[in-house]
VOVEXFI-633008 format. One record per residue (C-alpha): x, y, z; residue in three letters. Coordinates in Angstrom, 2 decimals. Example, Ala and Ser with C-alpha at 12.3 -4.5 7.8 and 13.67 -1.06 7.14 Angstrom:
<rs>
[[12.30 -4.50 7.80] ALA];
[[13.67 -1.06 7.14] SER];
</rs>
This chain:
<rs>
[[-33.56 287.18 20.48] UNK];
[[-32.18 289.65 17.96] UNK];
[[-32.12 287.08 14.76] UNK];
[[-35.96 287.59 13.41] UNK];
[[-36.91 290.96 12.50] UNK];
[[-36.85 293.76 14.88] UNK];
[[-39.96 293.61 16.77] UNK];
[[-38.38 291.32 19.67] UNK];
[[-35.18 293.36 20.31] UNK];
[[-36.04 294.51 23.79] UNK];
[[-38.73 292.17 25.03] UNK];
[[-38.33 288.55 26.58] UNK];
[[-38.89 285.43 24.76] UNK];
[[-42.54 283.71 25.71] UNK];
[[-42.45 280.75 27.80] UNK];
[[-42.95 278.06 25.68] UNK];
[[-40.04 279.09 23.27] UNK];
[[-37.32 279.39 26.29] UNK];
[[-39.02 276.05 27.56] UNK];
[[-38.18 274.61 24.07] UNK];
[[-34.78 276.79 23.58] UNK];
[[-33.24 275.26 26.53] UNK];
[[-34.39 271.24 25.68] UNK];
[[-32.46 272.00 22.45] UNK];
[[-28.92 273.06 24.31] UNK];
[[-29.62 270.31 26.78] UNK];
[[-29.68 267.96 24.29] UNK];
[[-26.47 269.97 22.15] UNK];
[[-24.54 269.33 25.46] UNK];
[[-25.75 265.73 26.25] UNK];
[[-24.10 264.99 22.30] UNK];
[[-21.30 266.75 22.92] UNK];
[[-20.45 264.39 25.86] UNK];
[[-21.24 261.33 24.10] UNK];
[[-19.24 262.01 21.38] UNK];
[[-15.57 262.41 20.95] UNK];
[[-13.68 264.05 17.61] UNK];
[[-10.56 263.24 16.51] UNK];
[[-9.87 265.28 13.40] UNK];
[[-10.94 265.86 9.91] UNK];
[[-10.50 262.45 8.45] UNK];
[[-12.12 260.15 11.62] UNK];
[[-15.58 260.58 11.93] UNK];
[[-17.67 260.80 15.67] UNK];
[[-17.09 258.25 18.11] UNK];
[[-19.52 257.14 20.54] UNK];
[[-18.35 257.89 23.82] UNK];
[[-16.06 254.81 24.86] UNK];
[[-15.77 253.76 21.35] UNK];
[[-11.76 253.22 20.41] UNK];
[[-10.54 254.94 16.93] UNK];
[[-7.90 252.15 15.47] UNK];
[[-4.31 253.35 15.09] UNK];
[[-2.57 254.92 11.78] UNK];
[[0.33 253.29 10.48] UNK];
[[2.53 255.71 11.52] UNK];
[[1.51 255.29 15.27] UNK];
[[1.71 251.55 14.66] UNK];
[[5.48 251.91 12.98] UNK];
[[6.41 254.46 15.45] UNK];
[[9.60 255.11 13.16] UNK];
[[9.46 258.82 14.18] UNK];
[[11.51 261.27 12.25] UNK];
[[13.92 259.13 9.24] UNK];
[[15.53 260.46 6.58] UNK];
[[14.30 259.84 2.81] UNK];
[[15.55 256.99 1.86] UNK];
[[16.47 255.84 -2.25] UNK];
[[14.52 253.35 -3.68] UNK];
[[17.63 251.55 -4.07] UNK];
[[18.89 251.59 -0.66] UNK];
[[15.63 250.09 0.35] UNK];
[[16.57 246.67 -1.12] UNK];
[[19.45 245.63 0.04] UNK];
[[20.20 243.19 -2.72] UNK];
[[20.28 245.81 -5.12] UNK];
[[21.94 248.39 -3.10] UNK];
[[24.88 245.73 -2.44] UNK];
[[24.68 244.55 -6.29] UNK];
[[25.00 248.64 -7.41] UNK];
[[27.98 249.06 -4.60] UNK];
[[30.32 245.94 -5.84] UNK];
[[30.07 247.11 -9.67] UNK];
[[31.03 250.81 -8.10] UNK];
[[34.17 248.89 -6.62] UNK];
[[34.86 247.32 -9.99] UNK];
[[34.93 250.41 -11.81] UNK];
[[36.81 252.19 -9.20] UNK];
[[39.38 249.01 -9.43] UNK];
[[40.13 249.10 -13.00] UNK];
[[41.31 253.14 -12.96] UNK];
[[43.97 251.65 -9.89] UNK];
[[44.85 247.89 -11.76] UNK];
[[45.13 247.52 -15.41] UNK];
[[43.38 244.14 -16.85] UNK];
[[45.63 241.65 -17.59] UNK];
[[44.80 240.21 -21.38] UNK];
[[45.19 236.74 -22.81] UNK];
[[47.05 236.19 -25.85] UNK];
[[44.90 234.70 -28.04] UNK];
[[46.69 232.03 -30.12] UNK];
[[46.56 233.07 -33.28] UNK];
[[48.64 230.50 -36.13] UNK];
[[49.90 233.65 -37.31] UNK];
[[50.80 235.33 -34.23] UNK];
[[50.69 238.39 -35.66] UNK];
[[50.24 241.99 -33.82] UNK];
[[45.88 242.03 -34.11] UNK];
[[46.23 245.39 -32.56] UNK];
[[45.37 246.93 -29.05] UNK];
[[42.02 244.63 -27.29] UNK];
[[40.85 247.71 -25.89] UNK];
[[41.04 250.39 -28.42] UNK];
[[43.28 253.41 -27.78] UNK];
[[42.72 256.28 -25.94] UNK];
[[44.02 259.55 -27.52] UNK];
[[43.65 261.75 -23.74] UNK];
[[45.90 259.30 -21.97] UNK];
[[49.54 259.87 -22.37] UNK];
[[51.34 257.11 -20.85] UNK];
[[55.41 258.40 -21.52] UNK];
[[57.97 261.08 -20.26] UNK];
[[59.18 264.05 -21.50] UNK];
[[62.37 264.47 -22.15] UNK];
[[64.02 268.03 -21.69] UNK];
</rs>
């Protein structure tokens, strides 16, 4: 009615046009009822047509914490948590170290090196 030009402002549309104006929302509404839209990504359905589920409706995990790549695999996570428990058992237990039998037996010196930060005596005063 007001799209055109300015001629048609005020006056009614001629037959024929409404007659061909009102075919075009029939058939506008008869689509809309057939079809059904999901969202962005899924594209029309045909009315009674079935969308497949997502994977997350299919999981239905719901809200979960993000989870290491290691703690997914529990082999690994286990594997990583037992040499944790060594190290944390050699600060509490020294090793215990085999003489190695030497014909000289003499003193070859400390197996593990020494540590200059660990002071191992008592003071005296």
């Amino acid at each position: 009615v007001g799209r055109g030009g300015g001629e048609s402002v005020g006056k009614p549309l001629p037959k024929m046009l409404r007659s061909q104006t009102t075919v075009v929302t029939k058939h506008r509404k008869e689509f809309k009822k057939r079809t059904t839209y999901m969202d962005a990504k899924t594209p029309f359905l045909e009315h009674g047509d079935k969308r497949n589920i997502t994977y997350t409706i299919q999981k239905n995990k719901g809200l979960t914490p993000h989870r290491k790549k290691e703690d997914r695999n529990p082999r690994v996570k286990l594997k990583r948590k037992y040499d944790k428990a060594k190290k944390r058992r050699k600060g509490q237990v020294r090793e215990v170290y085999k003489e190695k039998q030497s014909e000289s037996h003499a003193y070859g010196g400390e197996p593990t090196g020494i540590n200059r930060r660990v002071v191992r005596s008592v003071k005296l005063d």
